[in-house]
Each structure stands twice: as C-alpha cells, then as structure tokens.
C-alpha positions as CSV (number, residue, x, y, z in Angstrom):
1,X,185.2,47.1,129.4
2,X,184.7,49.2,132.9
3,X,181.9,49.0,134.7
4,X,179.6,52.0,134.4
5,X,179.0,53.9,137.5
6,X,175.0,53.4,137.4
7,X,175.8,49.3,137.5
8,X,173.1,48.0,139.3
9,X,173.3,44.3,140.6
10,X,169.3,43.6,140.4
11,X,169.0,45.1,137.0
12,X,172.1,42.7,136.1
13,X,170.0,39.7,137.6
14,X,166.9,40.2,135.9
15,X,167.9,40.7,132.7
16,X,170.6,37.3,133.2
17,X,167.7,35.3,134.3
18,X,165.4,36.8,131.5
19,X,167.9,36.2,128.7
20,X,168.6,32.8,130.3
21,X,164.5,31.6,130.3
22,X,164.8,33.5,126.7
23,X,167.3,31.2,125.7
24,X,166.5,27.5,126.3
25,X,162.6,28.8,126.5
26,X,162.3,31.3,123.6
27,X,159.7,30.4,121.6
28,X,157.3,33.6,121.3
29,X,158.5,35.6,118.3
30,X,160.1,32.9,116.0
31,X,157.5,30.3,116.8
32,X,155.1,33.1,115.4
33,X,157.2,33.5,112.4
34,X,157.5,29.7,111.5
35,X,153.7,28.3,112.4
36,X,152.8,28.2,108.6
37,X,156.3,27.7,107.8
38,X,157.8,24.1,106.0
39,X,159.6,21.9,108.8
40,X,162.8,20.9,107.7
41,X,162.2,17.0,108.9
42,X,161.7,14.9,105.9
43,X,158.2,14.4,104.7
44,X,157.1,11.1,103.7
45,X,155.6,10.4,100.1
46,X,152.9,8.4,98.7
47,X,151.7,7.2,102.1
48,X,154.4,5.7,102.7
49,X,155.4,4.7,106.6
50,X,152.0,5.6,107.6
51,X,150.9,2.4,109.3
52,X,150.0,2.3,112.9
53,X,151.7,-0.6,114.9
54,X,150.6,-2.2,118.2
55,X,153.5,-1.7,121.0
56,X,154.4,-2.8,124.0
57,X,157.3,-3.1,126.6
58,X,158.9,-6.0,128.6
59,X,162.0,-5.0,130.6
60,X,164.8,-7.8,131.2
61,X,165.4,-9.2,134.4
62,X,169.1,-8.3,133.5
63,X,168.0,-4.6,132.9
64,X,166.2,-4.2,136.2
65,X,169.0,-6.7,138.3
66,X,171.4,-3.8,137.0
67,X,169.5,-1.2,137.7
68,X,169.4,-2.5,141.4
69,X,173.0,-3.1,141.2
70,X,173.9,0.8,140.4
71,X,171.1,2.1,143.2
72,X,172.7,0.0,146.1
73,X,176.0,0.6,144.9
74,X,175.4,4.4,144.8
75,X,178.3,6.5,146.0
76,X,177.1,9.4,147.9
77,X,178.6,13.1,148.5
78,X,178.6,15.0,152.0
79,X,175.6,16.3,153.5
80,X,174.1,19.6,152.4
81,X,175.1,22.5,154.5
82,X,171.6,24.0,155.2
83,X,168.3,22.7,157.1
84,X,165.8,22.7,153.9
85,X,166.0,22.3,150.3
86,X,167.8,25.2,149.2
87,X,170.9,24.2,147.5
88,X,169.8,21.1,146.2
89,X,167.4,17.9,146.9
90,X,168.2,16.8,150.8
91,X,171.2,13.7,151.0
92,X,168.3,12.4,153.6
93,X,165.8,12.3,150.6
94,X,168.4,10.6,148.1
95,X,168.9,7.7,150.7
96,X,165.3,7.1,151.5
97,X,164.6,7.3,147.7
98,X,167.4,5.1,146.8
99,X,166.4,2.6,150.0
100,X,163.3,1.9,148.6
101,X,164.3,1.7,145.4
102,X,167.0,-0.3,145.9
103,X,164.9,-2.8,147.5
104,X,161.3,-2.7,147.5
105,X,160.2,-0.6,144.6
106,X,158.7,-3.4,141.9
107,X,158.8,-1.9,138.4
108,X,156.8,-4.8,137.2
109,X,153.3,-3.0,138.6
110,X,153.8,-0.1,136.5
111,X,154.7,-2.4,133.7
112,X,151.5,-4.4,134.0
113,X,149.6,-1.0,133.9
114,X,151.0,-0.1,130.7
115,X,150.4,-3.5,129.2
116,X,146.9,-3.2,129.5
117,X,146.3,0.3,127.8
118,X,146.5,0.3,124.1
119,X,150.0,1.3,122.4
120,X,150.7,1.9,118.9
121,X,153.7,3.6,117.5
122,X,153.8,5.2,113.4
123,X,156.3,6.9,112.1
124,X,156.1,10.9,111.5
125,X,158.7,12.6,109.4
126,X,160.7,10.2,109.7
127,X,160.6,9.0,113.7
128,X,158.7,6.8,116.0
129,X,155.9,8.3,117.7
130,X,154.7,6.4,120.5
131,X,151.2,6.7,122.1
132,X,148.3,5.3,124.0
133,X,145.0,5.7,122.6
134,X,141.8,4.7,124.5
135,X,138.7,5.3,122.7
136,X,135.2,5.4,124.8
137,X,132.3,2.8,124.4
138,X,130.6,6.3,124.2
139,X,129.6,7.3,120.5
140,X,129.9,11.6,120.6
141,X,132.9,11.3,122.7
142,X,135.2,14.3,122.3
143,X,139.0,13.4,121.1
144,X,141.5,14.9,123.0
145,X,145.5,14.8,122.8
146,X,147.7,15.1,125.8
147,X,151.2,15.9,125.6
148,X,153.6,15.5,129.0
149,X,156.1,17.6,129.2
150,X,160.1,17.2,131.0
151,X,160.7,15.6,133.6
152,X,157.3,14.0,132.7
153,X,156.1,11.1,130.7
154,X,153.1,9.3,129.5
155,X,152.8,7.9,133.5
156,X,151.4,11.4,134.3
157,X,148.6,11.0,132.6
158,X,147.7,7.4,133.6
159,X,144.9,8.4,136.2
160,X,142.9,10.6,133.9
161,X,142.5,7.8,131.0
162,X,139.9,6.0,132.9
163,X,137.7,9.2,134.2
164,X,138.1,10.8,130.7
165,X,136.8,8.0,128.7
166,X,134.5,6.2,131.0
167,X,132.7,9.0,132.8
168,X,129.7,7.4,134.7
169,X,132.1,5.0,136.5
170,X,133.6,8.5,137.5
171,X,130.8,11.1,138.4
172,X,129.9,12.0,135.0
173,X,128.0,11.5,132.5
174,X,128.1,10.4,128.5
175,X,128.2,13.7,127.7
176,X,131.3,14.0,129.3
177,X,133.4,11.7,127.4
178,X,136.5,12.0,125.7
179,X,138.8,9.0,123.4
180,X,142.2,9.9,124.9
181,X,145.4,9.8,122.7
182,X,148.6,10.2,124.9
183,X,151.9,10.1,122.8
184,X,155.7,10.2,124.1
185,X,157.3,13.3,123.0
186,X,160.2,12.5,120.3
187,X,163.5,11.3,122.6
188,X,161.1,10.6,126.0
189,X,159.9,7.0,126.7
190,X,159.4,5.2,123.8
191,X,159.2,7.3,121.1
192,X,162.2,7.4,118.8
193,X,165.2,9.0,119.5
194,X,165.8,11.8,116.4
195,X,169.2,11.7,115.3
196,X,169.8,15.6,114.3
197,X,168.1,18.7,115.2
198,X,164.8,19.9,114.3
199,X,162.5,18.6,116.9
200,X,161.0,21.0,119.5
201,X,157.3,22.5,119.8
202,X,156.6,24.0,116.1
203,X,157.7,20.3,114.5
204,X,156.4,18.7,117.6
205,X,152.5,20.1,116.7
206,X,152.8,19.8,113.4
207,X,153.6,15.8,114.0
208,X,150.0,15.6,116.5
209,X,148.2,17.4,114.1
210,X,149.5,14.1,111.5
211,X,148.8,11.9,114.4
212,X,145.4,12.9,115.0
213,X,144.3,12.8,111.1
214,X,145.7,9.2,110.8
215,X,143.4,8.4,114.0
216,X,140.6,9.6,111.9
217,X,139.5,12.2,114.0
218,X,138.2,15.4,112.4
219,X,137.4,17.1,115.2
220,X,139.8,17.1,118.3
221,X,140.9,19.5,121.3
222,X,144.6,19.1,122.8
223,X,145.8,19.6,126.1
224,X,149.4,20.1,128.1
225,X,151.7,21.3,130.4
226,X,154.9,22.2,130.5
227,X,156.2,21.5,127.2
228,X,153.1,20.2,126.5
229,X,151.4,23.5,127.0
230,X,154.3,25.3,124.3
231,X,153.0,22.1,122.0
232,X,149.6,22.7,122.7
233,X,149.4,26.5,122.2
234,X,151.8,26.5,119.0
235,X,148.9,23.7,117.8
236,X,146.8,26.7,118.4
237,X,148.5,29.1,116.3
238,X,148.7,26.9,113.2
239,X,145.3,25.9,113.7
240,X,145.2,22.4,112.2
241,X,142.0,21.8,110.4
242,X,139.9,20.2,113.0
243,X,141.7,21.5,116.4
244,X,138.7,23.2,118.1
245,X,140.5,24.6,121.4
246,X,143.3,23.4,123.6
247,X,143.7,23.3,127.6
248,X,146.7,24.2,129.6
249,X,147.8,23.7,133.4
250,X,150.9,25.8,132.9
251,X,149.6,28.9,130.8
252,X,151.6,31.2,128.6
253,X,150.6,34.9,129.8
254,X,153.1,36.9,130.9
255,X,152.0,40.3,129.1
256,X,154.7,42.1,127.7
257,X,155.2,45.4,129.3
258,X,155.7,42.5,132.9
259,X,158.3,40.7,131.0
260,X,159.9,43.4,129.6
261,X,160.0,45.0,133.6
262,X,161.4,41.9,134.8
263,X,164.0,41.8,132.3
264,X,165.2,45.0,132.9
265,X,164.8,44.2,136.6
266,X,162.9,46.8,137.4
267,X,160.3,46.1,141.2
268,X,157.4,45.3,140.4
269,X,154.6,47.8,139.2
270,X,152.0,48.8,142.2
271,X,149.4,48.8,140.3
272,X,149.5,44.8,140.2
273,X,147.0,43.1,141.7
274,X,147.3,40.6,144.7
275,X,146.7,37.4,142.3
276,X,149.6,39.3,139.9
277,X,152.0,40.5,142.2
278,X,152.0,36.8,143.4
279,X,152.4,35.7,139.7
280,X,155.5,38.3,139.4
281,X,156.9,36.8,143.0
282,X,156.8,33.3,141.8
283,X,158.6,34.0,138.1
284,X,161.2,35.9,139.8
285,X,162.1,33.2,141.6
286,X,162.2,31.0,139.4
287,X,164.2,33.1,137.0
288,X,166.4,33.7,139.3
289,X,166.6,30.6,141.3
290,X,164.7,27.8,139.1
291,X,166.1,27.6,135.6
292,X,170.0,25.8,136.2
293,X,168.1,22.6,135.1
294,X,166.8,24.0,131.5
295,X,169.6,26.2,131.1
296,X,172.2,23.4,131.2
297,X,170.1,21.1,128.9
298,X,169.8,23.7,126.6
299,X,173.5,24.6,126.3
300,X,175.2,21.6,127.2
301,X,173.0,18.4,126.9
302,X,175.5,16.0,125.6
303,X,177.2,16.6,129.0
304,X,174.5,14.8,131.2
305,X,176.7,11.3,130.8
306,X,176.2,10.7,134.5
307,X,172.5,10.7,134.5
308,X,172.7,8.0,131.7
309,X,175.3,6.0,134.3
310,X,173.8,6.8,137.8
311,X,170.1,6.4,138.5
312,X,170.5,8.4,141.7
313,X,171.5,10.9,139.4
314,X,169.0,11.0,137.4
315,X,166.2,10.5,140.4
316,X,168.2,13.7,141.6
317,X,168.2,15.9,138.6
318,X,164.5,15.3,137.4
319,X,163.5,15.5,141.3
320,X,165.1,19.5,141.4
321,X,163.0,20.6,138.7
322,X,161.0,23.1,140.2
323,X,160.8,24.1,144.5
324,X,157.2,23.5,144.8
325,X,157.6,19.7,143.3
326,X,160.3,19.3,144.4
327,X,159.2,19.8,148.1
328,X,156.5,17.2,147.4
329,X,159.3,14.8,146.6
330,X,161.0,15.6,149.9
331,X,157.2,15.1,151.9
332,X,156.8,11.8,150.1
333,X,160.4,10.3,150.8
334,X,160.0,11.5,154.4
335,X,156.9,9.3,154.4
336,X,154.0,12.1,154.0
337,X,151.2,11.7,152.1
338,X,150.8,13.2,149.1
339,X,148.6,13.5,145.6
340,X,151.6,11.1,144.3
341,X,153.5,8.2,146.2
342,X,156.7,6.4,146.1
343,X,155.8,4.5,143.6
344,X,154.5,7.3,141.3
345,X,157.7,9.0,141.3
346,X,159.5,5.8,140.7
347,X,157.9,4.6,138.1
348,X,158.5,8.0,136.2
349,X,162.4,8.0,137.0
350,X,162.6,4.1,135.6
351,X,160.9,4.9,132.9
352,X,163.2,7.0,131.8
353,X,166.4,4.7,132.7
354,X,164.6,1.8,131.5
355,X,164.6,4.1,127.9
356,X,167.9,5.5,128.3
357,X,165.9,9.1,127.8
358,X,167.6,11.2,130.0
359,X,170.0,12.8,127.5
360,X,167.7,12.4,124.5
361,X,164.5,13.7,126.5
362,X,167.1,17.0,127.3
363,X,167.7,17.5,124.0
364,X,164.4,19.4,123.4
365,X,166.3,22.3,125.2
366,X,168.4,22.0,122.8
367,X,166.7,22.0,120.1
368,X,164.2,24.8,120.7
369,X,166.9,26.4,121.7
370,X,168.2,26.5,118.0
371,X,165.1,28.1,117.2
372,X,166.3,32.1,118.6
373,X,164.0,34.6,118.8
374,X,163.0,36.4,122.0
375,X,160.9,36.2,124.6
376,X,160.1,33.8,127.5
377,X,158.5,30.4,127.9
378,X,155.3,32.5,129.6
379,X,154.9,35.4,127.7
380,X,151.8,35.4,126.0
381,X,151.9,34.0,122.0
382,X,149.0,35.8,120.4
383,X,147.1,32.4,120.5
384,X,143.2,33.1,118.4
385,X,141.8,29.9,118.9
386,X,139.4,29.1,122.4
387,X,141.3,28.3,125.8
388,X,140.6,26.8,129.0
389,X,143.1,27.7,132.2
390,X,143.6,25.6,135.2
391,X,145.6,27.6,137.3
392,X,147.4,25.4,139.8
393,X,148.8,27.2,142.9
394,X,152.0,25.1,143.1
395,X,152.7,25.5,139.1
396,X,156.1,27.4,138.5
397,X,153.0,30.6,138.5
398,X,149.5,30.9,139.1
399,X,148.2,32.5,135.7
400,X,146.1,36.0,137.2
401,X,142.8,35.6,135.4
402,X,143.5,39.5,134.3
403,X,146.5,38.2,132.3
404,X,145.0,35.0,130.9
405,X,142.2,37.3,129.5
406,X,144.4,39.3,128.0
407,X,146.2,36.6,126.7
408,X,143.2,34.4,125.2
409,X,140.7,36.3,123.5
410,X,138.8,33.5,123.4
411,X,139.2,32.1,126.9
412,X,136.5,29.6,127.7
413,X,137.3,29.0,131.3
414,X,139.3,30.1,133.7
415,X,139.6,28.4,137.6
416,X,141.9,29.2,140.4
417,X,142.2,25.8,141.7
418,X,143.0,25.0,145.4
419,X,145.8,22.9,145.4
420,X,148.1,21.4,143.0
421,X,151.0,21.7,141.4
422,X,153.2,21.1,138.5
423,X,152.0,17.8,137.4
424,X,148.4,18.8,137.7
425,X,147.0,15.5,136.2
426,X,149.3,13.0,137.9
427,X,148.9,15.0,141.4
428,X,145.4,15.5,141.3
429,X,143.4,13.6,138.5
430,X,140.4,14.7,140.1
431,X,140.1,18.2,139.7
432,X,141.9,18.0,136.7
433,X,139.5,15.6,135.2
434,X,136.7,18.0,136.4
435,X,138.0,21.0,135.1
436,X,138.9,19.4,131.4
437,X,134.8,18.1,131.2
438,X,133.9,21.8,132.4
439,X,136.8,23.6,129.8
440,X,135.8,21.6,127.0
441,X,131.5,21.6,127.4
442,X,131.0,24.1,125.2
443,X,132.9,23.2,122.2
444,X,131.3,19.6,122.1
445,X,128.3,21.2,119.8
446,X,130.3,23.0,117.6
C-alpha cells in the first residue's frame, strides 16, 4: 500500500502508542459491558472450598544459596552509550544492585516481617488467594482492601498496616481506624498461579468482592494503584453490595475528546490548563516512550524465560517500569536517600524470584489483553460510586483536579500531593496514610 502524501510521522506515533496502551491496557468499553456480566471461571457449589487457611513462607537455604549463586555469577553486556537513563537502567546501577545483593542483602528480615502479619489463603473460583488481614483492637474500624499492582506486591503496602489499624501510635485517632485486608493478585507472590485465561481486573474484583463477604464484612471501601486502581474502579462499577467508595493513587481520567487528540496525535489543545497540559506532557511520554514493558507482556509473555533464569534480569525489567521510579532506583543504588532503600527494592525483586512470578505475574497483560475493547488504561470508566484522588507528582500522570471531577461525580477528595511517586504507599506511607483517613472520613457514618 503507498504511503499517502499527507503521512505525517507524529500523527503515526500517537495513534501507535494509543493503540499500543489500548491494547495491553484496554479496559474502558468492554469492562463496562461485562461488570454485571457471568465470569467464565468456575464457580464453586454448596460452599464448597470456602475455608480460610493460615499461611506462611520459609525459603530454603538451597533456594536463597542459588539465588546468590546466579547474582555473582551474572554475565553482564557493554555499557550503555549515553550519560543518563535513557535507553535502559544504567550497567553502573545493575552492578551496585547486584553487589549488594550478591553479598549483603539478607532476605531473612523481610521474611521475619511477613511471619508476623496474619496470612490466610481460600480459594476463589477455583485459585488460591493469598492475603494479609489485620484487624484493629478498634471496634467501628472501617475495612479496607488494598490491591498492589505490577511490578508490585503485597511488600508495598507493608508500612501502612500498622498506621491504618493502630492510629494513636501514629497521629490519629480511633476514629481513624481501618482492619486492613491486603491480597496477592492471582499469579503474583503467593497466590495461585491460574492455569488458563480469564483472570484480569473484571474477574479480579469480582474475587475481592467474595473475599470481603467471607471476612464478614458488610461494609468495606477498597483502594489501589496501578492495577490495583483498574481492580479498584471496576469494583466500583459493579458495585458489590457493601463497597461504599474506593481510593486510587494512579487515577483513571483521561476525558475522551484528550484521548481521542492524543491518539490521532494531534498538539495539545491551548485551552488546557497548566496542571493539564502537564498531565498531557507526562502521557505522551509515556506512550510514546514508557509502555515496551506492558506491551511485551501483553503480546508475548511466555517469552520472559530469562527473567525466570536470571535475577539481574528480573531486578532489571521490574526496575524500567516507569522514568520517574525508575530514577529513584538509580538514586538509591548510587547510595542517595530515598522514600525506599536497598532493601525495599530487594525484598520486592526476591519476592518475586523466590515465587517464580515473573512470567505468571505478566500474564495479567495478557489476559486483559483478551478482553478487546477500546480505550486506554486512564481514560475515565464512568465510575458512579464516591472517590478519593491522591495525585502523586512522580505517578506515570498527575490526575488535573478538572479531569478527576469530571471523571467522579462523586469525588470525595481530591489532593495534589508534594512528592511521590508510583508506589505512593511504599515511598511515602505517610502522606498516603494521611490522605486515606482524610478520603475515607466521610463515609465512616454512612
């Protein structure tokens, strides 16, 4: 087919990237049309495999003395060809990671940690759910479900269990406290591994919404980023008996006459605001620049052998998942100080080799994937049910507050917060912690 004389290379670009985040990402129009619709994962009967099971997790010392064994053994490529981040996550950063890894990283820490929360796994059409659930010694404590999302786990949430359910030993008061359920999305940590399609976010909240119920909570608000927000806001438009509102650090608000521009790739409008014309500026990079990650897992998950092989691999690929965090990674390893350290980031990455996740975790790309439909992971889903919005300036976009109201009829709070990024409550649990009491106040009287 010849090219037509009017080809433009920008317009090309856009709408490449757009069909690309519309691809891995789309979720907006067929998530609407299957909210209310029957999942296709097998349903148990009679009660049956309903039981709730204490968990918990020992690594070998043969599974961490190999895991030591592939880090110092590591064969490395050539140095990058430029002086910052821009083609990939700095050689410089790899070896530092991999030194202390290699040598004085203890995974036993984190393990103790975990240990001494609550676990419990039950099975949900069909799959092991895993989750930590930590109720408060406070009696009109507000339940709330957190859901990580990729290249996250359940260790991002660690820091906010304490301030959530025991507030006055954290600048609040009773009125402020939450009973904290935190499960392992299906095929990350230890949740079960599904063995055919038909996990991603519709199935996903369905399964929490089942969770919850068994828990015995009637009343409950959810909360994510990531995928974790797309879990969180299609909770919201099945509305689940009980679900009063949900909370997200990585909003869904792209209106569509902005996504529809930058999929034609058209400039931006001038009549965007400061706060919006950033918002545009940050998707368009990432669109253009940001998605290689999702797109491959999407398309070609069964591919990612080597991160199942190499743990440099896989410290590599979850470090480049977006520029902003993936700049903090880079601080860190140079030995800055940042709102996570060494040992944060490590403990995330063994996780996941400890689990063998990193294929399985990838297959929720996949799998939503399968769903079709159009539209992008941040356009705005019609969601009817009451919202709070941390906006985090480091997030893949700062939400404007003009597009979040649009977006959420209902919003109950909106907050520009200072600094911050993509793993809002792992980077800064404080703030975050704040900003869930504040989001949430309102609803704890209905």
């Amino acid at each position: 087919m010849s090219k037509p004389p009017d080809f433009d290379r920008r317009r090309f670009v856009g709408v490449a990237a757009a069909t690309v985040a519309a691809g891995p990402l789309g979720l907006f129009e067929r998530i609407n049309t299957m909210t209310h619709a029957v999942t296709d994962i097998a349903q148990p009967k009679d009660g049956a495999g309903t039981e709730i099971r204490q968990f918990s997790f020992k690594a070998s010392d043969a599974d961490l003395a190999d895991l030591r064994r592939r880090i110092n053994t590591t064969k490395w490529p050539e140095r990058e060809w430029v002086p910052d981040s821009s083609d990939g996550v700095p050689l410089r950063t790899m070896q530092n990671l991999a030194r202390y890894w290699g040598t004085e990283y203890d995974w036993k820490k984190c393990e103790a940690k975990l240990s001494a929360l609550p676990q419990f796994t039950t099975e949900i059409n069909g799959l092991d759910v895993h989750f930590i659930h930590v109720k408060s010694k406070h009696p009109n404590a507000l339940p709330v479900i957190v859901t990580h999302g990729w290249p996250g786990s359940i260790i991002e949430q660690l820091k906010i269990i304490e301030p959530l359910t025991n507030p006055t030993a954290f600048g609040g008061t009773a009125a402020d406290a939450f009973h904290v359920v935190i499960p392992s999305l299906p095929g990350y940590g230890f949740s079960g591994k599904a063995t055919g399609p038909g996990w991603h976010p519709v199935s996903i909240a369905r399964a929490w919404a089942e969770l919850m119920q068994r828990l015995g909570y009637t009343r409950y608000v959810a909360q994510g980023g990531d995928w974790g927000n797309a879990v969180s806001e299609v909770m919201a438009l099945q509305q689940p008996p009980g679900l009063l509102g949900i909370s997200t650090n990585m909003s869904a608000t792209v209106p569509p006459e902005i996504a529809q521009a930058m999929a034609r790739g058209e400039a931006p409008p001038a009549t965007l605001s400061a706060d919006e014309r950033r918002a545009w500026d940050q998707l368009d990079f990432f669109y253009k620049k940001g998605l290689g990650y999702a797109n491959e897992m999407a398309l070609r998950p069964q591919t990612l052998y080597a991160l199942a092989d190499s743990p440099v691999g896989l410290a590599a690929w979850m470090a480049d998942h977006d520029a902003r965090s993936e700049e903090l990674i880079v601080r860190v390893f140079d030995g800055g100080s940042e709102g996570l350290s060494r040992d944060d980031i490590l403990d995330n990455i063994t996780l996941y080799w400890l689990t063998n996740t990193a294929v399985s975790s990838a297959r929720l790309y996949w799998s939503t994937r399968q769903l079709g439909g159009k539209g992008g992971f941040f356009d705005a889903r019609g969601v009817q049910i009451p919202v709070a919005v941390m906006a985090y300036p480091d997030e893949i976009y700062q939400a404007p507050q003009s597009w979040a109201q649009r977006a959420y009829p209902k919003l109950l709070r909106y907050n520009r917060l200072p600094k911050g990024g993509h793993f809002a409550a792992w980077e800064q649990p404080e703030t975050f912690v704040t900003e869930l009491r504040a989001g949430f106040k309102s609803l704890r009287s209905a």
